[in-house]
C-alpha positions in Angstrom: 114.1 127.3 106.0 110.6 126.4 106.1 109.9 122.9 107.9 109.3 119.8 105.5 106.7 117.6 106.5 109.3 114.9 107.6 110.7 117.4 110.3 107.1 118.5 111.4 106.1 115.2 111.9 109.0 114.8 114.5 107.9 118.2 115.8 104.3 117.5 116.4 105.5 114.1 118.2 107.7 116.2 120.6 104.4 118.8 120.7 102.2 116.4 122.0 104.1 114.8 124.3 104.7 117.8 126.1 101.9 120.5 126.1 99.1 118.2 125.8 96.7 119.2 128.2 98.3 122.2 129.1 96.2 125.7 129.5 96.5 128.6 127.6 97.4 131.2 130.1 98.4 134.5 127.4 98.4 135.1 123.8 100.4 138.0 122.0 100.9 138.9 118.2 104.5 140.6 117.8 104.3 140.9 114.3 101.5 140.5 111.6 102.5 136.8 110.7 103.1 135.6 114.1 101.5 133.8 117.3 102.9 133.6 120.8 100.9 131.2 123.3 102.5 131.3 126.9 101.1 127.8 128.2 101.2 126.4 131.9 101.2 122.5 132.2 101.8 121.1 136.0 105.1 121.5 136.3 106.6 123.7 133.7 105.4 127.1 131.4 106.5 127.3 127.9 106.3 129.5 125.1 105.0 128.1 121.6 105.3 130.5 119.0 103.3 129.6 115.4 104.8 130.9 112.7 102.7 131.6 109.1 105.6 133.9 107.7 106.1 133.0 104.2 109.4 132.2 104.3 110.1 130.8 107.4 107.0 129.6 108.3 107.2 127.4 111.5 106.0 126.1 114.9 108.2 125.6 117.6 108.3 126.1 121.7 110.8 129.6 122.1 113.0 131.4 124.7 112.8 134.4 122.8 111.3 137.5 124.2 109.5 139.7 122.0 108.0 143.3 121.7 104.3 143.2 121.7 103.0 146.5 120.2 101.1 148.1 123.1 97.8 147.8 121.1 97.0 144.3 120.4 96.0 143.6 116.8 92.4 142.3 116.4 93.3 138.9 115.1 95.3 138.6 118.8 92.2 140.0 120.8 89.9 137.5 118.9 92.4 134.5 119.5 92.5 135.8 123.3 88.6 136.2 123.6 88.3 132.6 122.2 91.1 130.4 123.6 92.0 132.1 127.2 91.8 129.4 129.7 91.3 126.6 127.1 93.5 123.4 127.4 94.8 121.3 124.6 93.1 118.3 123.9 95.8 117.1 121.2 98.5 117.9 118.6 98.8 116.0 115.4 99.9 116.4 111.5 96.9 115.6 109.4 97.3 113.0 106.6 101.2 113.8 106.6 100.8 117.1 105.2 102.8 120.6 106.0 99.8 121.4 108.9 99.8 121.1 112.4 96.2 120.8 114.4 96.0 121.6 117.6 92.8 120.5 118.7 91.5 122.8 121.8 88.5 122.6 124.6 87.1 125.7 125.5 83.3 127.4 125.3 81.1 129.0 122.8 79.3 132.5 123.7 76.7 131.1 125.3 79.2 129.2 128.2 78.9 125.4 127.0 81.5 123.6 126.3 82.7 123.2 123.0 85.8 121.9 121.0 87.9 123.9 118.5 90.7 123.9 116.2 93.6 125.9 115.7 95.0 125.1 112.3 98.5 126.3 110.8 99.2 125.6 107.4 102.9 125.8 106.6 103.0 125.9 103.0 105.0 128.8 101.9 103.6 132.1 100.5 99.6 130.5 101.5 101.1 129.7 104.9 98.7 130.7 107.2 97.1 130.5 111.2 93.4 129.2 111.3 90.7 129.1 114.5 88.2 126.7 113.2 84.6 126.2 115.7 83.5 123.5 116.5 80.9 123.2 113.6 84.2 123.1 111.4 83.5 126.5 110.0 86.1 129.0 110.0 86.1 131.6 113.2 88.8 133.8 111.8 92.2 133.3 110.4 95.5 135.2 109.9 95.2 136.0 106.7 92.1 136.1 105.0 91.8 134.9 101.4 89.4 135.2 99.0 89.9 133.2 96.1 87.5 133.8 93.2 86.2 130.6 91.5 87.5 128.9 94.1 85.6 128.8 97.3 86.1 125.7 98.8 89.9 127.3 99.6 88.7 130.6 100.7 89.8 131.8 104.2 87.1 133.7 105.3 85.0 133.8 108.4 82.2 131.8 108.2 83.1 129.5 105.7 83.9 126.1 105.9 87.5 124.9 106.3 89.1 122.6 103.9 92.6 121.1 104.0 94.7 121.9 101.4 94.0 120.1 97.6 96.3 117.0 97.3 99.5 117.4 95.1 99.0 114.5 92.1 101.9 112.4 93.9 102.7 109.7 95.9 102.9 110.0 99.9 106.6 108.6 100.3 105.1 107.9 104.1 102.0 106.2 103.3 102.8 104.8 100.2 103.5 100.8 100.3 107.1 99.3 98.9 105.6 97.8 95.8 103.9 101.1 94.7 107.3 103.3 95.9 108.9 101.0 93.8 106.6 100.5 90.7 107.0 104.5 90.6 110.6 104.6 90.5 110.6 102.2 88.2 108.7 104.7 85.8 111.2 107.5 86.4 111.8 109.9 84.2 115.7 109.7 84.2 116.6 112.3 81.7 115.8 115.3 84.6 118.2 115.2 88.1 117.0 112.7 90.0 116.2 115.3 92.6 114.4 117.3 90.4 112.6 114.2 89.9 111.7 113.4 93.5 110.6 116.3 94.4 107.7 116.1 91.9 107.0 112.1 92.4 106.7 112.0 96.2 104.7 114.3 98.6 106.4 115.1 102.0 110.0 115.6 101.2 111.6 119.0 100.7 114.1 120.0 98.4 116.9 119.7 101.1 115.9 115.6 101.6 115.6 115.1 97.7 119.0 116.4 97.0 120.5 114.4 100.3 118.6 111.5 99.0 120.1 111.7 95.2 123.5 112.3 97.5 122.8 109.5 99.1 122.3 106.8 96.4 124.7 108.5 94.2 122.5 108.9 91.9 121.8 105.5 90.7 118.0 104.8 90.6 118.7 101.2 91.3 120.2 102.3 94.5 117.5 104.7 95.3 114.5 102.9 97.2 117.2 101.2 99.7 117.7 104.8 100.4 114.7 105.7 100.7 113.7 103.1 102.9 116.9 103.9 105.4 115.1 107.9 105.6 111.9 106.2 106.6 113.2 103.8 109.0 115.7 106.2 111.2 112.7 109.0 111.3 109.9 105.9 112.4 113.0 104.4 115.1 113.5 108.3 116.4 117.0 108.7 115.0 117.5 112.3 114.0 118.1 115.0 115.5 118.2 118.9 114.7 120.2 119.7 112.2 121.4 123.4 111.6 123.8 124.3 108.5 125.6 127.2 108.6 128.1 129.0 106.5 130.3 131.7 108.0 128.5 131.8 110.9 125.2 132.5 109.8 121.8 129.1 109.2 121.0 128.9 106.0 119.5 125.6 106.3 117.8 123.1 108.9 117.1 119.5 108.2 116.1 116.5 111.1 118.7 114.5 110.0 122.6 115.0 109.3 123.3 116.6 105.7 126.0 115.0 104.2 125.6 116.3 100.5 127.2 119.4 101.5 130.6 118.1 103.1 132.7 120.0 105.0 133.1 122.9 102.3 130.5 125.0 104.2 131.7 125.3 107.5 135.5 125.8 106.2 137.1 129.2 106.1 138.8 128.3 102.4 134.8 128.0 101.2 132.6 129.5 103.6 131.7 132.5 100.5 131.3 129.7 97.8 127.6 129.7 96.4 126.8 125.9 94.6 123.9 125.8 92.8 122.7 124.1 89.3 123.5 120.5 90.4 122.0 118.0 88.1 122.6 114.2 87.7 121.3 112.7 84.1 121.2 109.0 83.2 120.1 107.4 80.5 120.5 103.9 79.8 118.8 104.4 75.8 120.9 107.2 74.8 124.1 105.7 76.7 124.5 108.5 78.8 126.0 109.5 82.3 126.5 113.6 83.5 126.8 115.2 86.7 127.5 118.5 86.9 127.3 121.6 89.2 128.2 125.2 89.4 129.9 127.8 92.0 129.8 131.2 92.0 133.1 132.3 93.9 133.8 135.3 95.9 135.9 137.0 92.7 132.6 137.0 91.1 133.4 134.0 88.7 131.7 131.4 87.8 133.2 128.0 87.9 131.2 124.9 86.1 132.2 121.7 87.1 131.7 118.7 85.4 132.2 114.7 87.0 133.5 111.8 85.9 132.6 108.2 85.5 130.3 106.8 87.8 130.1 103.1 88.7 127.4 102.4 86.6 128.1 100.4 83.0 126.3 103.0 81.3 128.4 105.6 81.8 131.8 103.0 80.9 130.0 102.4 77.8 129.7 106.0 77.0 133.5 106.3 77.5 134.1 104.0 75.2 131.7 104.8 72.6 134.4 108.4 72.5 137.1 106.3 70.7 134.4 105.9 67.4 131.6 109.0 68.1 132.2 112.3 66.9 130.6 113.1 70.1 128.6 111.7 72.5 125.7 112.5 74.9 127.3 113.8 77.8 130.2 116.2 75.6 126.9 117.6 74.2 124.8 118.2 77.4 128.5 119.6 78.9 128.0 122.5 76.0 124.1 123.2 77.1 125.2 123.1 80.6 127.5 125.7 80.3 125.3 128.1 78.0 122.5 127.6 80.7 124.9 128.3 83.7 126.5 131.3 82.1 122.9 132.6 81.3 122.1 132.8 84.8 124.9 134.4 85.8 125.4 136.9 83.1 127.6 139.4 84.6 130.3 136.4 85.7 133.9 135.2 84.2 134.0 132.0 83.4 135.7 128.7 84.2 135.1 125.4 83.5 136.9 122.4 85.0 136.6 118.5 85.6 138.5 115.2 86.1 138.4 112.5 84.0 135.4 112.2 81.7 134.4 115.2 83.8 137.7 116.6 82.6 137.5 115.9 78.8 133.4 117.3 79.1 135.1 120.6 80.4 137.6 120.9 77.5 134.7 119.9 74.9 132.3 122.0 76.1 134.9 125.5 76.3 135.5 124.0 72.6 131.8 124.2 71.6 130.1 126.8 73.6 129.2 129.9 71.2 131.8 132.2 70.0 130.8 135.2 71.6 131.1 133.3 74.9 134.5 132.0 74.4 136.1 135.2 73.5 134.4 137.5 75.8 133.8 135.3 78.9 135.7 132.6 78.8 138.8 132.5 81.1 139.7 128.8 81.6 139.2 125.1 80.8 140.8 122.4 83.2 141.1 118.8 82.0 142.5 116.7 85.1 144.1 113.4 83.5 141.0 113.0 81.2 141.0 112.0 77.7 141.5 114.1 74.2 140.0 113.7 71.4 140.2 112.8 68.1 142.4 114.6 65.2 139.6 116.1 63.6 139.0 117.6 66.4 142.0 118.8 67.2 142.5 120.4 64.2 139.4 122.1 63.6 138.8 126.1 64.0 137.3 126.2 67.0 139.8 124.2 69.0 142.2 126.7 68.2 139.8 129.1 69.3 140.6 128.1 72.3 143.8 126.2 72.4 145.2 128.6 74.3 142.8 128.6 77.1 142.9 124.8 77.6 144.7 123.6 80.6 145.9 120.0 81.1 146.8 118.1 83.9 148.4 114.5 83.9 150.1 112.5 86.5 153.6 111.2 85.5 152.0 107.6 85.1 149.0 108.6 83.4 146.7 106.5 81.2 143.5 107.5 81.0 144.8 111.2 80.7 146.8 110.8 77.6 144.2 109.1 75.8 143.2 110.2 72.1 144.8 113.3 70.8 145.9 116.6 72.7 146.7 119.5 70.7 147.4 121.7 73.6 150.8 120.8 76.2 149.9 119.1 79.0 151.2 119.8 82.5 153.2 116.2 84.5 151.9 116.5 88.3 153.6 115.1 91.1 151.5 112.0 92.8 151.7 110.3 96.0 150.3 107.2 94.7 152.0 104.8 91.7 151.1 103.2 88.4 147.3 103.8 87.8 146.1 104.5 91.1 148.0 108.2 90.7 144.7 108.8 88.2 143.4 110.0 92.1 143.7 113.7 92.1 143.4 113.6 96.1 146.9 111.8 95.3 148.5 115.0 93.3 150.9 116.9 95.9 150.6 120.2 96.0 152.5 123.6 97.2 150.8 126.1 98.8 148.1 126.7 96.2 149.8 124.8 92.9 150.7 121.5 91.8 154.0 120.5 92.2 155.4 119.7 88.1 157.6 117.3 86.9 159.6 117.3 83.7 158.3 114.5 82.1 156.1 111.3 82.5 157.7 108.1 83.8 158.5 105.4 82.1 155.7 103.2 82.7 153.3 106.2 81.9 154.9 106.6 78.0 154.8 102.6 78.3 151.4 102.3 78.3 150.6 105.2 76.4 152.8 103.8 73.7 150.4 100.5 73.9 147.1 102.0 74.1 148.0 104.3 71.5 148.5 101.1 69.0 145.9 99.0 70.6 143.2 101.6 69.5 145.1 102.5 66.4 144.9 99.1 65.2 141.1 99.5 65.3 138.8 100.7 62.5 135.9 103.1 64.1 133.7 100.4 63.4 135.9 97.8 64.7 135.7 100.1 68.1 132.1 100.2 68.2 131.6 96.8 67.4 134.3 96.0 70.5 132.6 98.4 72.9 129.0 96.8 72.1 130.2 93.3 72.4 132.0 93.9 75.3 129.4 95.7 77.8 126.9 93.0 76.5 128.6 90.5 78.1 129.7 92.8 80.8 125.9 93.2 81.5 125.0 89.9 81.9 122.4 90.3 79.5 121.1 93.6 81.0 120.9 91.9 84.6 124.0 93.8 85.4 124.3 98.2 85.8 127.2 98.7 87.9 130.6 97.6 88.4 129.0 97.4 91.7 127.0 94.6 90.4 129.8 92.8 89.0 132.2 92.9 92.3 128.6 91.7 94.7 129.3 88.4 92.8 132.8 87.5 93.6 133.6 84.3 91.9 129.8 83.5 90.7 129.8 86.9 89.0 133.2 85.8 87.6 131.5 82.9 86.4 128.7 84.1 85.1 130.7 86.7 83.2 132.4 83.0 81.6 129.0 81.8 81.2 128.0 84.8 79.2 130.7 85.0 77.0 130.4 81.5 76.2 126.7 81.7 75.7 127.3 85.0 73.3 127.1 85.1 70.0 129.9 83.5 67.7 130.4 87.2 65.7 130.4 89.0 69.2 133.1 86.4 70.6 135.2 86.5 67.5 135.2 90.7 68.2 136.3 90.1 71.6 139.1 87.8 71.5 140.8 89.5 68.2 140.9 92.5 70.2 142.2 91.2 73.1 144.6 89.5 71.2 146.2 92.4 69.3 146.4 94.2 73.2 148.1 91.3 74.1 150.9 91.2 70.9 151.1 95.5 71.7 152.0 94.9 75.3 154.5 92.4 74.2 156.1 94.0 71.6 156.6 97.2 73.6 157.9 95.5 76.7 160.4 94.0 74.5 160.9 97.4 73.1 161.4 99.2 76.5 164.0 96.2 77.7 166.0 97.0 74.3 166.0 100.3 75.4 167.1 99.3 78.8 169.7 97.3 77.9 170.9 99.7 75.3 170.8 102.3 77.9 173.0 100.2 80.8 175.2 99.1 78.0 176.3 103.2 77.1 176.5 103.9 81.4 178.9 100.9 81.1 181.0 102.1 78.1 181.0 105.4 79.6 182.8 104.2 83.1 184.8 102.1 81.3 186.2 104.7 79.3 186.0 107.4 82.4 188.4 104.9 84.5 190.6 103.8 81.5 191.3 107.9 81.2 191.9 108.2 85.3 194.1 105.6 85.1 196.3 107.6 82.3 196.4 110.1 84.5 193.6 112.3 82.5 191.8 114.1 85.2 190.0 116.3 82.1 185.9 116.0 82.6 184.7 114.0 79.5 
């Protein structure tokens, strides 16, 4: 829990304004990695305690009361010979770095005045506590390192001090728009996009690049809006403290509220769930979109989960692109995924799960992992209303490897659950919602901790099946890929377009430049379209015709059958027919 320079920042701006020019009345060394400086200002005595402990390196004003071993340690009785009585001048974070200065007048040996600095580096395992003199060569520190071949960075009395090397990245508080922009521009979106920040930009932790890809959902476009929001409620003063905890006990601290977490770790249902290995991968070449992350729950199992569909027209495309592909990017990385996450958890069970794309990503990749996995490992694969896939796949060996291990979940109006081929049975859940909107598995009711089942799928859930089934059937694969690249090149607006998001921000206009587009496309591309179209609009006729035979056929037999069931009351034949 280490500070990032974002939240030491905010520290040393809190510092200043309270202990500057306050004296240094007592110093004490509890333990080997730690300072305590009592400090009297004209009204109030506090407590500051520097902290170069490797993993929870800090600074910070304490109420805590410590045991000071009745010998002090010579680092302490150097401190006390050199800055007893002294006052601080200032506080301040150097070039935005993981330091604090506090910059101290005091006296040399020889009585005159004289000005020194006491340094603390906050950089992990080299964290460490430095009294610099006034002629900017070192006193003592902390911990003294010598660093062969490398004495510009050695922390040894006498030498001179110099800051840390800079990092080859770009200060994301010092850095102007254009260039913040110009570098995300040049992303590298193959790795998670936190992944990515963290080695692009200088001053954010690994906490703030995860909230960040949180934040934007992952979309790059979205990103430097987000960015900017950080910088603008740290530079306006709008944070504040921010302690996570899970079952009682920190196990992380931010200056801002932490939203990427949700609820799940303060809830009793959770609180001994361990998430790790989240990754978010886009790539707009390749036509891919996958999220994933892992949990390691308190049986000792390990549960891979797997999104679906974001908003962006990338990852539509790629959904399509499974009606023609044998596979596609994302079932692929799902496979990798899996092998990697079982890899670090060697000892584990287990499961893998998801919910539409997500869901069909989880079935491919318990499909494909390595044999050896699937049989000795492998306890579960959940598809939650996502598609199949195609007969070959069905039908090959190491589906049925499997088969038995596959679990499917549909809503009684399902679509986009029911799509291509399912060798295993599926499961019809109960749904609060109706028609398409029951794809939301926050809809599905539940008791206690199951799904409640239904016999069958409605009506208008086989309806559309029924049409979807002979809308893509009619299709070649060729004819499909040829639809699905048409289609999201008009969608796209010519590549001025990458989210659905895009598409609703323009209301009517975007409606009409979606008309403008198509009419400005080519002839072969439009001809594509509209026969497509066309055959899903003959298959929705011909089987709502179909289904009001059968409707009619169906009132017409209820009819006959009270007809007949009165006629035989009437006769005075009370027998049940």
């Amino acid at each position: 829990m280490a500070l990032d320079a974002a939240t030491l920042a905010l520290t040393a701006a809190e510092l200043k304004a309270t202990l500057t020019d306050a004296k240094i009345a007592k110093i004490f060394e509890p333990t080997r990695d730690e300072l305590v400086i009592t400090l009297r200002t004209r009204t109030d005595t506090y407590a500051l305690l520097l902290s170069a402990r490797s993993g929870s390196a800090r600074v910070c004003l304490t109420e805590e009361t410590f045991e000071n071993p009745e010998t002090p340690p010579s680092f302490c009785m150097l401190m006390r010979k050199h800055l007893t009585g002294a006052r601080i001048v200032s506080i301040s974070q150097p070039e935005h770095e993981r330091m604090l200065e506090l910059e101290i007048d005091t006296h040399d040996e020889l009585g005159f005045a004289a000005r020194k600095k006491l340094v603390l580096e906050l950089i992990g395992r080299s964290s460490n506590l430095i009294l610099v003199g006034s002629d900017g060569r070192i006193i003592d520190c902390m911990r003294r390192m010598d660093f062969a071949g490398d004495a510009e960075r050695s922390m040894m009395p006498g030498m001179f001090y110099r800051m840390p090397p800079k990092q080859n990245k770009l200060s994301v508080f010092d850095a102007a728009e254009d260039e913040r922009r110009a570098l995300i521009a040049q992303a590298d979106r193959t790795a998670p996009m936190d992944k990515w920040l963290l080695s692009a930009f200088s001053g954010l932790s690994p906490l703030l690049c995860r909230e960040l890809a949180y934040r934007c959902g992952g979309d790059y476009e979205r990103l430097d809006s987000c960015i900017s929001a950080l910088l603008e409620s740290l530079a306006n003063g709008e944070t504040a403290p921010y302690m996570l905890t899970r079952g009682g006990a920190p196990f992380d601290y931010s200056c801002i509220a932490i939203g990427q977490y949700g609820s799940a770790a303060e809830t009793e249902r959770f609180r001994d769930v361990r998430m790790f290995g989240f990754t978010h991968e886009w790539d707009e070449e390749k036509e891919m979109q996958f999220d994933a992350v892992s949990y390691l729950l308190p049986d000792d199992t390990l549960f891979v989960a797997f999104m679906g569909t974001d908003t962006s027209l990338v990852g539509w495309k790629e959904d399509f692109n499974m009606s023609f592909l044998s596979a596609v990017p994302a079932q692929e990385r799902a496979a990798a995924y899996t092998v990697e996450m079982a890899a670090a958890c060697r000892r584990c069970k287990l499961r893998i799960g998801g919910h539409s794309k997500g869901g069909n990503l989880a079935a491919w990749a318990a499909i494909h992992i390595p044999e050896n996995l699937q049989k000795r490992r492998l306890l579960a694969a959940y598809n939650n209303d996502g598609p199949g896939f195609s007969h070959d796949m069905v039908d090959s060996e190491a589906y049925r490897r499997v088969a038995d291990k596959l679990h499917t979940y549909v809503p009684e109006s399902s679509i986009v659950g029911v799509l291509l081929e399912h060798g295993e049975d599926y499961a019809v859940i109960d749904s609060a919602n109706r028609s398409i909107m029951q794809h939301e598995p926050l809809s599905w009711n539940v008791l206690g901790a199951r799904f409640i089942h239904l016999g069958e799928r409605s009506q208008m859930g086989k309806l559309s099946d029924d049409v979807l089934r002979q809308w893509i059937g009619s299709m070649t694969p060729q004819e499909r890929e040829q639809f699905s690249d048409a289609l999201f090149d008009v969608l796209s607006l010519s590549g001025k377009a990458r989210t659905l998001d895009d598409l609703r921000a323009g209301g009517l206009a975007g409606g009409a430049a979606l008309l403008k587009q198509y009419n400005g496309a080519d002839e072969e591309d439009k001809k594509i379209i509209s026969e497509i179209f066309r055959r899903l609009a003959v298959d929705v006729k011909a089987e709502l015709k179909k289904a009001a035979g059968q409707s009619l056929k169906t009132a017409e037999k209820s009819l006959a059958d009270m007809k007949h069931a009165i006629t035989g009351f009437a006769k005075g034949d009370k027998t049940d027919k």
